[in-house]
C-alpha positions in Angstrom: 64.3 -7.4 4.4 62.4 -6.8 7.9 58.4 -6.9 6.8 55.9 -5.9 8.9 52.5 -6.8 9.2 50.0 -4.8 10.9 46.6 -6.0 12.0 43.5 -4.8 12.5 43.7 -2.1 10.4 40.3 -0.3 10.0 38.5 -2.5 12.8 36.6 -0.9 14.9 35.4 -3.5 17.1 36.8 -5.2 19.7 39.0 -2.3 21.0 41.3 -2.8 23.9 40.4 -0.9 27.2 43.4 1.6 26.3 43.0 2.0 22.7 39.0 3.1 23.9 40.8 5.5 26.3 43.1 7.0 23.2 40.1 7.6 21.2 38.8 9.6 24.3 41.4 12.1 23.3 42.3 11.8 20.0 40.7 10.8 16.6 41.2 7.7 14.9 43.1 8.7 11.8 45.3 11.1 13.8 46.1 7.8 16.5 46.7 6.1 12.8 49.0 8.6 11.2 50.7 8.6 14.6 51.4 4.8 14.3 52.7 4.7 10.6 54.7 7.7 10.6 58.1 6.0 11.4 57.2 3.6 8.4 56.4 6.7 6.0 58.8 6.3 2.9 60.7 3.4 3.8 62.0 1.4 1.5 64.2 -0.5 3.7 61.5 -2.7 5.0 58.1 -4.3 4.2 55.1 -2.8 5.5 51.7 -4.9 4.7 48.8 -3.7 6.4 46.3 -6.1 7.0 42.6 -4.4 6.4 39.4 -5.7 7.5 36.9 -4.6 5.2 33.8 -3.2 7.4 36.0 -0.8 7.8 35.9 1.0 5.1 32.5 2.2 5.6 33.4 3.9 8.6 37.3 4.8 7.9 37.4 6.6 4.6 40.0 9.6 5.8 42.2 6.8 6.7 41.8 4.9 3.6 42.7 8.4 1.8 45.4 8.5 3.9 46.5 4.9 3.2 46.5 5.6 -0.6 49.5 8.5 -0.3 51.5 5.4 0.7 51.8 3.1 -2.3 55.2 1.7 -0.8 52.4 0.2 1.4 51.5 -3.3 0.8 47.7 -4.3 1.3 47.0 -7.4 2.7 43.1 -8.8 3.3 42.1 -9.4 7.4 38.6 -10.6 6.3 35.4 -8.8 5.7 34.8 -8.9 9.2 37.0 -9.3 12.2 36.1 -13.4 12.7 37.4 -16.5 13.3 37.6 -18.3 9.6 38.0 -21.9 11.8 34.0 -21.7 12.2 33.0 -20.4 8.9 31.2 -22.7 5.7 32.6 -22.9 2.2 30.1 -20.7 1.1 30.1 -17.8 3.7 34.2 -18.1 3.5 33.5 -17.4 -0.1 31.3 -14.7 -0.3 33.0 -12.9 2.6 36.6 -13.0 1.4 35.2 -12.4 -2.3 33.4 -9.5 -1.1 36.4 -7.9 1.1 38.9 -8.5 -1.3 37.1 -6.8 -4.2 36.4 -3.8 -1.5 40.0 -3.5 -0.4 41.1 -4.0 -4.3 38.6 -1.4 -5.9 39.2 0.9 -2.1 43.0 1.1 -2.8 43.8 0.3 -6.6 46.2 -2.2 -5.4 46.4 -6.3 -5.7 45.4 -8.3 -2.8 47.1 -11.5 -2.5 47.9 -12.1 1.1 44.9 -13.3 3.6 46.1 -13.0 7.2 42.7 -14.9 9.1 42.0 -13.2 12.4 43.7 -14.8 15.5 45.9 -17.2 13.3 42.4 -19.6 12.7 41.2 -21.0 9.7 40.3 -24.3 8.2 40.6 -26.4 5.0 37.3 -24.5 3.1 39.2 -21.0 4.1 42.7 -22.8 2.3 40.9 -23.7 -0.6 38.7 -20.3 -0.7 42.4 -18.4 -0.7 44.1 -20.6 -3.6 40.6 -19.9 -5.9 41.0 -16.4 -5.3 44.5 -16.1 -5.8 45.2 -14.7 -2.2 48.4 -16.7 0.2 47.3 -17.4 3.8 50.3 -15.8 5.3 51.3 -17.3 8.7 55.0 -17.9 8.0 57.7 -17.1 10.5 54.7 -15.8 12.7 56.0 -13.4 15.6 54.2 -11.1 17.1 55.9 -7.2 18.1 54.3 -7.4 21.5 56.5 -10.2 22.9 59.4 -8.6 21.3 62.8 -9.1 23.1 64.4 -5.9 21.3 67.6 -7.1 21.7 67.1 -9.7 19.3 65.1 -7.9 16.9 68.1 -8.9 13.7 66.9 -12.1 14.5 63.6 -12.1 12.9 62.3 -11.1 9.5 58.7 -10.8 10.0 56.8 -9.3 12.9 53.5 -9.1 13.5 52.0 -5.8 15.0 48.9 -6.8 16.3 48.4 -3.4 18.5 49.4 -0.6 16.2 48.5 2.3 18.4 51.2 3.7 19.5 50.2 3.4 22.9 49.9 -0.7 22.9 53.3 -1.0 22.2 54.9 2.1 24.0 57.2 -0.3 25.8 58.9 -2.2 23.1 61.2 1.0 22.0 61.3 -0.6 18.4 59.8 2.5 16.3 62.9 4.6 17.2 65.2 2.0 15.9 63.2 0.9 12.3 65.2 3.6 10.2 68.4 1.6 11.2 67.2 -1.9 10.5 
């Protein structure tokens, strides 16, 4: 089965120069809803969106909107949008404790999967994940905005790091998702 992990969902920092023009125009739930729609309902592939948990102070319509999706997995992107490389056992701790429990209690679903920002982490952040039960997921990494679509059945896991539509206009792979 194709999975799919989208990250960055919630952040509202470090924005790309387009996805600051798109929120010129349009809000940031409707850019959202936008995104996921060709994912709505599937059950023919895995979709794991990866939150990071600041977010939720400032993203509640999307979280609502998140919740009419339980074929939705929810995976944690950290409590913040940092490298994990640079971070101490204790701060890796309270951070990840802290998000997770947010995202858990936020969407009444398990979190087991940590995706750390940029692919970085170290051995305190490995150990952190086994205590609280959570798989640092960097298997099979590929990421959607390098895509050759022409070779898309040859991978089983794509990483969507630009979910607004408009990061990935070129790639022509939302059209073909309800045939994969």
């Amino acid at each position: 089965m194709k999975t799919f992990y989208f990250h960055d969902v919630l952040q509202t920092q470090n924005l790309s120069p387009i996805q600051k023009r798109e929120l010129e125009t349009k809000d940031y739930l409707e850019l959202f809803k936008e995104a996921m729609k060709p994912f709505e309902g599937l059950t023919n592939v895995r979709v794991v969106l990866l939150i990071v948990a600041e977010g939720l102070f400032d993203r509640q319509d999307v979280a609502d909107y998140i919740k009419q999706h339980p074929e939705w997995e929810i995976g944690c992107h950290g409590m913040h949008h940092e490298d994990y490389s640079k971070k101490t056992r204790i701060d890796t701790l309270q951070e990840l404790s802290l998000a997770k429990e947010m995202i858990e209690i936020e969407f009444g679903r398990p979190v087991t999967i940590f995706v750390p920002p940029w692919k970085r982490y170290n051995k305190e952040t490995k150990e952190i994940c086994e205590e609280l039960e959570m798989e640092i997921d960097l298997d099979s990494f590929f990421s959607i905005k390098h895509l050759d679509t022409e070779k898309i059945n040859d991978y089983e896991r794509f990483d969507v790091h630009y979910w607004w539509k408009t990061d990935r206009r070129k790639i022509g792979l939302i059209g073909e998702i309800k045939d994969v």
